[in-house]
C-alpha positions as CSV (number, residue, x, y, z in Angstrom):
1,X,-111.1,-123.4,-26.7
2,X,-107.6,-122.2,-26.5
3,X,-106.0,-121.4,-23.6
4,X,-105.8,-117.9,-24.2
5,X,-109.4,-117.9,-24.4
6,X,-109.7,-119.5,-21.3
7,X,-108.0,-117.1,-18.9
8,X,-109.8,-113.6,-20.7
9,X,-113.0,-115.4,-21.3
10,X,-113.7,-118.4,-18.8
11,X,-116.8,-120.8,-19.5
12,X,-116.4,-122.7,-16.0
13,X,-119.6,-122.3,-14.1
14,X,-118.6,-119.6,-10.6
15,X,-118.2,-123.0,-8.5
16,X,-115.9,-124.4,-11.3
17,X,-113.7,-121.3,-10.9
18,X,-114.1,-120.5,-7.4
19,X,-112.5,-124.0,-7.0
20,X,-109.7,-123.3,-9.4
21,X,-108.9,-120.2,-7.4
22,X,-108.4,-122.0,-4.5
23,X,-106.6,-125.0,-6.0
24,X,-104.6,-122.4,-7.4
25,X,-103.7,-120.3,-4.1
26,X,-103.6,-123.5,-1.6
27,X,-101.0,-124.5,-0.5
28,X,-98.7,-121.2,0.3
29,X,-96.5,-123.4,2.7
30,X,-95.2,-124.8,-0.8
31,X,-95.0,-121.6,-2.7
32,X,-93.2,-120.0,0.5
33,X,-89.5,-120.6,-0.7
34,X,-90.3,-119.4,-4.0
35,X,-91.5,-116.2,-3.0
36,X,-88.8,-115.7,-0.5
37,X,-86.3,-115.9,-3.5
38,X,-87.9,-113.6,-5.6
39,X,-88.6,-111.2,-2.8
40,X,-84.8,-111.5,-2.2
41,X,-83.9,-111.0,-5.9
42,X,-86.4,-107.9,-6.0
43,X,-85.1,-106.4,-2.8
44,X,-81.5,-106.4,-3.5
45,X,-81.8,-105.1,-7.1
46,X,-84.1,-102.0,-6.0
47,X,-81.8,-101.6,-2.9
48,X,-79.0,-99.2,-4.9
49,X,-77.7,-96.6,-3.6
50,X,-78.9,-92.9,-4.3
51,X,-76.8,-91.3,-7.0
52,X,-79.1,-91.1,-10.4
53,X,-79.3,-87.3,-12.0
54,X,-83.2,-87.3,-12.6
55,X,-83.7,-88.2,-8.6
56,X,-81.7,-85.6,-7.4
57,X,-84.1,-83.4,-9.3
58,X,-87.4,-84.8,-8.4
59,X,-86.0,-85.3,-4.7
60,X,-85.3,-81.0,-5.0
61,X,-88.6,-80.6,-6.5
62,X,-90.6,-83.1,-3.7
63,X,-88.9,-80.5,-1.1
64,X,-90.1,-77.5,-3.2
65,X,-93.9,-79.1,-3.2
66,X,-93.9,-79.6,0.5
67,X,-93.0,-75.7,1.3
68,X,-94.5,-74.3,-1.6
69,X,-97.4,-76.1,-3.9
70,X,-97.0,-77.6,-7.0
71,X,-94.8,-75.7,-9.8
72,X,-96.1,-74.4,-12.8
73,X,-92.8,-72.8,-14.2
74,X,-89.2,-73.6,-13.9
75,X,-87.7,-72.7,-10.9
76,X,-84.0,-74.3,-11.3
77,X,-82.6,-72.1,-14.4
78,X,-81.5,-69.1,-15.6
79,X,-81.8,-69.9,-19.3
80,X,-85.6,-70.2,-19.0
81,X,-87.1,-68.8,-16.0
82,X,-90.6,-69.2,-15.5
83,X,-91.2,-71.4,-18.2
84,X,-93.4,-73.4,-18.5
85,X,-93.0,-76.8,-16.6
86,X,-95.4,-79.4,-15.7
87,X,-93.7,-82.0,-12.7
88,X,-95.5,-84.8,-14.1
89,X,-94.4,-87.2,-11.5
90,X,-95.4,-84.6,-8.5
91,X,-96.6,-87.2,-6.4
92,X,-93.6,-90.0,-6.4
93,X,-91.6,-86.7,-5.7
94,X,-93.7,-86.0,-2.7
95,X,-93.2,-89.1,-1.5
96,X,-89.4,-88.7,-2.3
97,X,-89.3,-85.8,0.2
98,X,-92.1,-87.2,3.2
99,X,-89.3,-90.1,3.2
100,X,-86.6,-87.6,3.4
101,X,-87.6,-85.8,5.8
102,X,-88.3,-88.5,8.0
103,X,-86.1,-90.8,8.1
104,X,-83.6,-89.4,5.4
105,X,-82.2,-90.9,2.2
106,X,-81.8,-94.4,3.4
107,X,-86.0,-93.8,3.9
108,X,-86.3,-93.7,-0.2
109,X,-83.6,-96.9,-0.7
110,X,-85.8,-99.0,1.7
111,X,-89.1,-97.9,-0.2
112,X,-86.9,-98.8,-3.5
113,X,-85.8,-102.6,-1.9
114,X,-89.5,-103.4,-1.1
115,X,-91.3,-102.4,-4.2
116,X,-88.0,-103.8,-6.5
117,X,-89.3,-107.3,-4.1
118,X,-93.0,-106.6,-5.1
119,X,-92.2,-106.5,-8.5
120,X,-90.6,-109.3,-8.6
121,X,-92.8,-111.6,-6.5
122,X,-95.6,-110.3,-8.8
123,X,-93.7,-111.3,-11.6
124,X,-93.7,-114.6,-10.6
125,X,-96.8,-115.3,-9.2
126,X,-98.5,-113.4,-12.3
127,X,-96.5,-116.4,-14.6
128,X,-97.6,-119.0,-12.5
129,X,-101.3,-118.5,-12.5
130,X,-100.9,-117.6,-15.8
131,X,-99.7,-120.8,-16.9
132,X,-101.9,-122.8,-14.7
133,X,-99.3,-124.4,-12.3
134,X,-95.8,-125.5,-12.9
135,X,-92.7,-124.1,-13.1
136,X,-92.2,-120.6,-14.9
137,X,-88.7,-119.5,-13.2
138,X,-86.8,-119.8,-16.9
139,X,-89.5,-117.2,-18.6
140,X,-89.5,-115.1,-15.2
141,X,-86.0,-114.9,-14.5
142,X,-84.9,-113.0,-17.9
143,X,-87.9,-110.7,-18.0
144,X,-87.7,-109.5,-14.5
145,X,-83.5,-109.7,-15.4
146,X,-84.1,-107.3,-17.5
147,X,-86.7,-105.0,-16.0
148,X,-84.2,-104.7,-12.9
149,X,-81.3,-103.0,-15.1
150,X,-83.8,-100.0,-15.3
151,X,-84.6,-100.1,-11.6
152,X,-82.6,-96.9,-10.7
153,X,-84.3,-94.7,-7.8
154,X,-87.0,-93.1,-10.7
155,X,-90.6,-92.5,-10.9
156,X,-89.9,-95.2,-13.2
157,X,-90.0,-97.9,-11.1
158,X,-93.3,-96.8,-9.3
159,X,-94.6,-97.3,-13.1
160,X,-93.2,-100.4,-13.5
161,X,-95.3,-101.8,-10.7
162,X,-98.4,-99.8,-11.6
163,X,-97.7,-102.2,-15.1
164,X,-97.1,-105.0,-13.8
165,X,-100.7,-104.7,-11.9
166,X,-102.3,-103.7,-14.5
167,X,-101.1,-106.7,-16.6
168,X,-102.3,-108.5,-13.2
169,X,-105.8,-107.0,-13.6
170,X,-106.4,-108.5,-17.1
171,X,-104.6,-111.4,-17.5
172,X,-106.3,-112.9,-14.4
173,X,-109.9,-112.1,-14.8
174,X,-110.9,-114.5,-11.2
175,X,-108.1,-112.5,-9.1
176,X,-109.8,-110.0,-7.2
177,X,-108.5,-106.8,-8.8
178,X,-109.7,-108.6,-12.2
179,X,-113.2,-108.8,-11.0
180,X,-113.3,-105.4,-9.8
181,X,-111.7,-103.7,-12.7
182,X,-114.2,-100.6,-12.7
183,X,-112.4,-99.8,-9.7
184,X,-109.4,-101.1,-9.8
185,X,-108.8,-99.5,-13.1
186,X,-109.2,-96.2,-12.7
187,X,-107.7,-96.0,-9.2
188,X,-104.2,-97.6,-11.1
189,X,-104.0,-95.5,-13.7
190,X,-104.7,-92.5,-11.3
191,X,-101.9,-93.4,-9.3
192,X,-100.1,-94.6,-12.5
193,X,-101.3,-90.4,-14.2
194,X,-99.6,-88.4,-11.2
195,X,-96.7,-90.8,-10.8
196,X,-94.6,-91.8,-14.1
197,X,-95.4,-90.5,-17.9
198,X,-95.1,-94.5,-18.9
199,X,-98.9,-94.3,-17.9
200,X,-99.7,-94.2,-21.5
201,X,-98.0,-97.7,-21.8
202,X,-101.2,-98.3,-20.1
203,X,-103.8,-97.0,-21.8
204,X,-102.3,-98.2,-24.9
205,X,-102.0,-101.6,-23.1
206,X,-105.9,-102.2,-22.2
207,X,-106.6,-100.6,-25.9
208,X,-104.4,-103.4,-27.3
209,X,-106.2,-105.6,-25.3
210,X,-109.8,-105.2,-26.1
211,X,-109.0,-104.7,-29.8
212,X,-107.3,-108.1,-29.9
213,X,-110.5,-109.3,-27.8
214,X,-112.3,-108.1,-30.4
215,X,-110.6,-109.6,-33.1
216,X,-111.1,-112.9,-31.7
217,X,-114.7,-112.7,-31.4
218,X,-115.3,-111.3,-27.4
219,X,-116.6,-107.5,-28.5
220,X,-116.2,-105.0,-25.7
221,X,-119.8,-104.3,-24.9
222,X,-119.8,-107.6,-23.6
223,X,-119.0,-109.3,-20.3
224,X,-115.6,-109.1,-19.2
225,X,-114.2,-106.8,-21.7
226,X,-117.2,-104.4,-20.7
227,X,-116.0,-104.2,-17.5
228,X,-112.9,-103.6,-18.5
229,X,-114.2,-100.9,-21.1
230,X,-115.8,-99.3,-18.2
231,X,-113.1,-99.4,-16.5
232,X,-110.7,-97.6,-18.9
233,X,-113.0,-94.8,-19.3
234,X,-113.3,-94.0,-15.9
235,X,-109.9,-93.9,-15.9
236,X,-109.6,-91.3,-18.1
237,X,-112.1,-89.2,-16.3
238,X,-109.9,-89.7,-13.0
239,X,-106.9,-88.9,-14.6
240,X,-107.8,-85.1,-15.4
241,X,-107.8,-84.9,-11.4
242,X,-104.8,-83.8,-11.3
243,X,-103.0,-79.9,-10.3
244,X,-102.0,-80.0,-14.1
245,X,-105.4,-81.0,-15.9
246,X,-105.5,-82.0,-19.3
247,X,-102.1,-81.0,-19.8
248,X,-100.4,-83.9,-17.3
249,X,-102.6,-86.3,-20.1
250,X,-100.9,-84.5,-22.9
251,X,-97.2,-84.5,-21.2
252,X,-96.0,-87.9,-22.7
253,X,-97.2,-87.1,-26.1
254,X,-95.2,-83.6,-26.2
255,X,-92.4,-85.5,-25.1
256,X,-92.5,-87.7,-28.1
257,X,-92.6,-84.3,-30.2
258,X,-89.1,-83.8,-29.4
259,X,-87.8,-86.3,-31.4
260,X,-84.3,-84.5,-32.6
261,X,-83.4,-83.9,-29.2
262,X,-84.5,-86.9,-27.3
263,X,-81.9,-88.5,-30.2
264,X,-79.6,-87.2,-28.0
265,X,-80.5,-89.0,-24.9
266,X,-79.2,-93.0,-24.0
267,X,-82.5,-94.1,-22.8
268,X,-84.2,-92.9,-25.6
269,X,-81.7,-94.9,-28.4
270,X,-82.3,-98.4,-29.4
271,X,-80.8,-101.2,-26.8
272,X,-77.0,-102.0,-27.6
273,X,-77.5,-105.8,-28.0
274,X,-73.4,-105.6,-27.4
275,X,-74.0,-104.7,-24.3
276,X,-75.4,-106.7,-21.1
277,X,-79.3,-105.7,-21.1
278,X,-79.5,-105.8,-24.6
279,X,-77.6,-109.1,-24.3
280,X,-80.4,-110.0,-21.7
281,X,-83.7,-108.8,-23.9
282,X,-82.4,-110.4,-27.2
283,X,-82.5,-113.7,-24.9
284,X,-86.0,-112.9,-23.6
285,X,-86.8,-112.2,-27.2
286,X,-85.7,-115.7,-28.3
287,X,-87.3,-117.8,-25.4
288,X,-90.4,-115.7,-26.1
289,X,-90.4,-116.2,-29.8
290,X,-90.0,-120.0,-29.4
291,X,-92.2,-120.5,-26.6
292,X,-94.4,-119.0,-29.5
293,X,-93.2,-121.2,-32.4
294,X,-94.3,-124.8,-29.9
295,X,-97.1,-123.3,-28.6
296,X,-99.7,-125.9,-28.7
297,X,-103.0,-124.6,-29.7
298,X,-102.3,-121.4,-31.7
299,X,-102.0,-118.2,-29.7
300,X,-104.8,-116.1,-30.2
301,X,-104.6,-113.0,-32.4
302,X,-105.4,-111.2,-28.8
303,X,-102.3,-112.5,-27.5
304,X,-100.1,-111.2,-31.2
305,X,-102.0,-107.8,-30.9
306,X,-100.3,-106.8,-27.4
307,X,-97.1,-108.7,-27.7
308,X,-96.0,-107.4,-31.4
309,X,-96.5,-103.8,-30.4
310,X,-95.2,-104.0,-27.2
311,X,-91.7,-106.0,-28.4
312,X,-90.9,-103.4,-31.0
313,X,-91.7,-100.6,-28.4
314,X,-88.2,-102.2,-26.7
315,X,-86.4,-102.6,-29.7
316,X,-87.3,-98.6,-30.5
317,X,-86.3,-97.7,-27.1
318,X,-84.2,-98.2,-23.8
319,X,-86.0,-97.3,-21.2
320,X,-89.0,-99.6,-22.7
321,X,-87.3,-102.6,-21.8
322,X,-88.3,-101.8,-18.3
323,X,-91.6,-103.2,-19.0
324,X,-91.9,-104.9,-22.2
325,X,-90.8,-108.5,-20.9
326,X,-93.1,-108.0,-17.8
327,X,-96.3,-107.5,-20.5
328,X,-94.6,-110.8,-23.0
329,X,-94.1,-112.8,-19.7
330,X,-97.8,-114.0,-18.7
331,X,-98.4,-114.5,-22.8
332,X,-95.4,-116.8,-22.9
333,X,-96.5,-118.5,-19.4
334,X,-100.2,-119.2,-20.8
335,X,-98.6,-120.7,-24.2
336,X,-96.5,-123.3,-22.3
337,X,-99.6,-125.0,-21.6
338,X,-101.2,-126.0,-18.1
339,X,-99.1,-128.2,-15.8
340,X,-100.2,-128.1,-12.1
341,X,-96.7,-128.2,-9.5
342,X,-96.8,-131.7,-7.9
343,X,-97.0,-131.3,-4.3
344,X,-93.3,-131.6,-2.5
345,X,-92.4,-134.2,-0.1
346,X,-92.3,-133.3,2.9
347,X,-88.4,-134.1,3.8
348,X,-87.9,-131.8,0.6
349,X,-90.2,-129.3,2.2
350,X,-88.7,-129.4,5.6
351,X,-85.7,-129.1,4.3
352,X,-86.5,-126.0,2.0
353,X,-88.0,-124.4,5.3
354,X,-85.3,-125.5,7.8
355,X,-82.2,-124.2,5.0
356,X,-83.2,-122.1,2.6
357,X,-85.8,-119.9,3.3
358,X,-83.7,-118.8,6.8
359,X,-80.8,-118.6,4.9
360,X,-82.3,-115.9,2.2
361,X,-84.3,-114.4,4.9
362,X,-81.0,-113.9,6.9
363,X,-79.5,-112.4,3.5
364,X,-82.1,-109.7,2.4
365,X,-81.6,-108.4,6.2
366,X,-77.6,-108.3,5.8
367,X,-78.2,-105.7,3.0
368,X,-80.9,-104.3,4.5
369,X,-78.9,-103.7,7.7
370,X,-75.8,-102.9,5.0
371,X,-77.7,-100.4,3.3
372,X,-79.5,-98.5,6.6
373,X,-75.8,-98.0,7.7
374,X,-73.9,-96.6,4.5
375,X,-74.3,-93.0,3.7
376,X,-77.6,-93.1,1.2
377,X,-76.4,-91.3,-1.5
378,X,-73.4,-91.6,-3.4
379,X,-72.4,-87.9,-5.4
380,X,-68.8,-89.7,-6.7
381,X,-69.8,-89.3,-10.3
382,X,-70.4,-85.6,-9.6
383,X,-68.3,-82.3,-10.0
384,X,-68.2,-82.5,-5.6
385,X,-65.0,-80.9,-5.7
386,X,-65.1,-78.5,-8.7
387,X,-68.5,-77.0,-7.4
388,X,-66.6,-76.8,-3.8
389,X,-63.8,-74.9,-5.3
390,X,-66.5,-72.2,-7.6
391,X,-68.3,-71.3,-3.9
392,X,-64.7,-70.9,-2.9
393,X,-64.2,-68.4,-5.1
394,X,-66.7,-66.3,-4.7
395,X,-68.2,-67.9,-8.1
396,X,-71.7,-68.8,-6.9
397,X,-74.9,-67.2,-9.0
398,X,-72.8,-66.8,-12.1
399,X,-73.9,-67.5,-15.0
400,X,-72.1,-71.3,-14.9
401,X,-72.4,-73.8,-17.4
402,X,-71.7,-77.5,-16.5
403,X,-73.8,-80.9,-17.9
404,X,-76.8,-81.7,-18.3
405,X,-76.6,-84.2,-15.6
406,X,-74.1,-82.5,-13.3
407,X,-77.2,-79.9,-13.3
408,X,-79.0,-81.9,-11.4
409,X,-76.3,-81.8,-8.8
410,X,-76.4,-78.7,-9.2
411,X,-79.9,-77.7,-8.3
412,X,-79.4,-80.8,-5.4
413,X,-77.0,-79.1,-3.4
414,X,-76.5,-75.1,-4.2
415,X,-80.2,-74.2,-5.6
416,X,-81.2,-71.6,-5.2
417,X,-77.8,-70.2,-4.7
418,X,-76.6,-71.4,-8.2
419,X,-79.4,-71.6,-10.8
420,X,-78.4,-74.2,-14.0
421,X,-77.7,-73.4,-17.5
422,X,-79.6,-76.9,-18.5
423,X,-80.5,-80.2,-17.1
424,X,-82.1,-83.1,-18.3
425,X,-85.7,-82.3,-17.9
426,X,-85.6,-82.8,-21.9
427,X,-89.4,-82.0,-21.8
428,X,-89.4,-78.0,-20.7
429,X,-86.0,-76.9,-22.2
430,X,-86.8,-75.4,-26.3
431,X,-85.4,-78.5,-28.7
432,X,-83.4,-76.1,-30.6
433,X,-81.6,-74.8,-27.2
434,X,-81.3,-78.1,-26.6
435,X,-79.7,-79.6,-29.8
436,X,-77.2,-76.8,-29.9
437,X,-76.2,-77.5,-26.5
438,X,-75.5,-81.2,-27.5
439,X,-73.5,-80.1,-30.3
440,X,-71.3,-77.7,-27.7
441,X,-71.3,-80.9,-25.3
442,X,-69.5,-82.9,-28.7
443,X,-67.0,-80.4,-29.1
444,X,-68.8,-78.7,-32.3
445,X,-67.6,-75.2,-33.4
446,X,-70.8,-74.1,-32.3
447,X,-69.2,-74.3,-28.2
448,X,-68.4,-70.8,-28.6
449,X,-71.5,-69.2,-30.3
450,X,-73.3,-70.9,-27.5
451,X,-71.5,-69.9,-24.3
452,X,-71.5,-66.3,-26.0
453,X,-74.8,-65.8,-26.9
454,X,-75.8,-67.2,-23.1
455,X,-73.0,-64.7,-21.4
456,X,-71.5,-68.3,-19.7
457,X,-68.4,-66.7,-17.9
458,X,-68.0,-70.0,-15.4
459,X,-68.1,-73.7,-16.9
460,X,-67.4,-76.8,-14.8
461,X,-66.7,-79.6,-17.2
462,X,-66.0,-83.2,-16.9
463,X,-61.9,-83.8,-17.4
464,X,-60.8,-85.6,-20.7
465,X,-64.0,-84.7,-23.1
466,X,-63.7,-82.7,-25.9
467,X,-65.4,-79.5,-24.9
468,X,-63.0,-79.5,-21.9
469,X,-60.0,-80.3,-23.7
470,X,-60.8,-77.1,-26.4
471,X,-61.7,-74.9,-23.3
472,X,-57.8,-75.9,-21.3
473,X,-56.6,-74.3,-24.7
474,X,-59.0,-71.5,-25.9
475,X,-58.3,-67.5,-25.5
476,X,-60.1,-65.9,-23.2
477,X,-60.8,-68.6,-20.6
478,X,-58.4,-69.5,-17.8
479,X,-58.3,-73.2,-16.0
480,X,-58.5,-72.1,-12.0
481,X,-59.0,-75.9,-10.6
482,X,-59.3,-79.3,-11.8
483,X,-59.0,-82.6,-10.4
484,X,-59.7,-86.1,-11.0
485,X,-63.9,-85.4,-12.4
486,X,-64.0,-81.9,-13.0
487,X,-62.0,-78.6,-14.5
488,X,-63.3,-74.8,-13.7
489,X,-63.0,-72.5,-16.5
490,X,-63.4,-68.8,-16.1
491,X,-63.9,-66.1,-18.5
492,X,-61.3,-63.9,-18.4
């Protein structure tokens, strides 16, 4: 039997595996320093300070939800008012805004640190049991490396963990969320449904996984993959409980119908393997590929059937990378072949306890204590001073046009003063609005057409880009500020 087909479809007798659980789980004293580090690792790379565009956004809209109910239409533009918009990650913006309110931004940071250190200890401990024992830190480190360059303060990273324990659920079948998957399931991907659109990773996920079961002779009417089965489907019948309905289901799949102008947007565009986390993935890629070539039996076709898909899903798209490797990681882990950790000495494990573990301990508390102190979000990259200088002039409510991502600045701080010409909620805005406005962003001859047809008489425009260059020298608009981010235009 092949060690894939021992870990989804174990023959030991329930003493057998009852004993290999706690083989498996004794000895925590041991496993202490490594978790500490991970934990550390985790906690420092979710720990970032507040500044990305979507956040400001769903940290508005959490506010709005609190005072007002869920929104059905758009409430932040003029382009488009009372379109309609579905907040698909309603309840991570919630939560956004509970956190705010009680303890302020540094509330949401701190939530960040601890499930960044979750992540990452899951990670770990996911590889480990996977494999059987041993060390796992060189697969680990590069796919949890590469996960983390995605961990900015997004739903996102609430859906990285919800795939991460999903993987957990069916990769270790004697866990106990794996022997309660017809609960565990559905109550995931519930979560998973009102949290972060990547939910559909999921479903596609355990599909993946009981078709490559089922290639490999372990039907899913059958014992474990029953269960699991069961589990799915329940899933989808909890996941249309929701203040969207069917539609929430539906969201990611309209998403992907906006092909030509998601083209436009970085996370959407294939990984730059010039570029550090493409550097990072391609040597995930290459570990993975040769822990493949080695492996010692055969990986089962189960084991092709989720990695394949789930690989090219990174090489497609940026934002994928944030859990590909995490999926690849327990695969690779169980290929390396069992090797149970022999047990430390104890000098080495006093001195691991007495040195190290204090020492990282001491660590994760500086930047905890760091980060509680420092202001919790950081608006540098915004227009601060260019919007400061259109309320100064009497400018606010006009008809403004400014960036996609400055918009969310936008609605943070002067909504619903100053409603936005656009932001990046890619999903509610028309694709041809949307394409045209990325030609005006490029400089296009179409700038003019655009801010015309829209009656745009204020624009506040990063410095040094071409629309703001052609704008500094066009008739009819007159440069009243600028500074070191941002010029104001006005229509004469």
């Amino acid at each position: 039997m092949s060690a894939a087909a021992t870990v989804h479809a174990p023959s030991e007798s329930p003493a057998a595996a009852k004993g290999q659980r706690r083989a498996l789980n004794s000895g925590w004293i041991g496993r202490l320093p490594s978790t500490v580090i991970w934990a550390t690792f985790g906690w420092v790379a979710g720990l970032s300070r507040l500044n990305d565009n979507s956040f400001l956004i769903h940290l508005r809209t959490g506010h709005w939800i609190l005072d007002h109910g869920i929104p059905h239409h758009d409430i932040y533009s003029f382009t488009f008012p009372g379109i309609s918009w579905v907040a698909q990650s309603w309840l991570a913006e919630v939560l956004y805004a509970l956190l705010d309110r009680s303890a302020g931004p540094v509330a949401i940071r701190l939530v960040n640190g601890l499930t960044g250190a979750v992540i990452a200890v899951l990670a770990a401990r996911l590889a480990t049991r996977a494999r059987g024992g041993g060390r796992t830190g060189p697969l680990v480190l590069p796919a949890v490396a590469v996960s983390a360059m995605l961990w900015a303060e997004r739903p996102l990273l609430f859906g990285v963990a919800a795939m991460l324990a999903l993987v957990w659920i069916v990769e270790l079948p004697d866990s106990f969320a794996g022997r309660h998957a017809r609960v565990a399931v559905p109550l995931l991907m519930w979560f998973w449904v009102n949290t972060h659109g990547t939910f559909m990773l999921g479903f596609g996920y355990l599909a993946l996984h009981l078709a490559g079961r089922w290639w490999d002779g372990a039907p899913p009417w059958r014992a474990r993959e029953l269960s699991l089965l069961q589990g799915t489907l329940l899933a989808f019948g909890a996941a249309v409980v929701n203040p969207y309905g069917v539609r929430l289901l539906l969201f990611p799949l309209e998403l992907m119908g906006r092909g030509e102008a998601l083209d436009y947007v970085q996370e959407w565009k294939s990984p730059d393997f010039r570029a550090p986390m493409g550097i990072a993935f391609a040597l995930f890629v290459l570990i993975f590929f040769v822990v493949l070539a080695r492996a010692e039996p055969r990986p089962d076709r189960r084991d092709l059937v989720v990695a394949i898909p789930f690989l090219f899903l990174g090489f497609w798209a940026l934002r994928n990378l944030a859990v590909t490797p995490l999926v690849c990681l327990p695969i690779a882990a169980r290929l390396l072949g069992e090797r149970p950790s022999a047990a430390p000495s104890r000098r080495r494990l006093a001195w691991t306890w007495l040195a190290l573990v204090p020492s990282l301990l001491v660590f994760a508390a500086v930047i905890g204590q760091r980060a509680a102190s420092e202001p919790g979000l950081a608006l540098g990259k915004y227009p601060v001073q260019g919007m400061r200088a259109v309320e100064q002039r009497g400018l606010l409510g006009h008809r403004l046009l400014t960036t996609d991502e400055w918009g969310a600045y936008v609605i943070h701080a002067y909504w619903p003063r100053q409603r936005v010409f656009m932001d990046d909620r890619f999903d509610m805005y028309p694709v041809p609005f949307t394409v045209d406005y990325m030609k005006a962003v490029q400089g296009r001859a179409q700038w003019r057409g655009l801010l015309d047809r829209n009656r745009i008489d204020v624009v506040v425009w990063p410095v040094r880009t071409p629309l703001g260059e052609i704008l500094g020298e066009a008739d009819g608009w007159t440069r009243v500020h600028q500074d070191a981010t941002a010029s104001v235009f006005v229509r004469r």
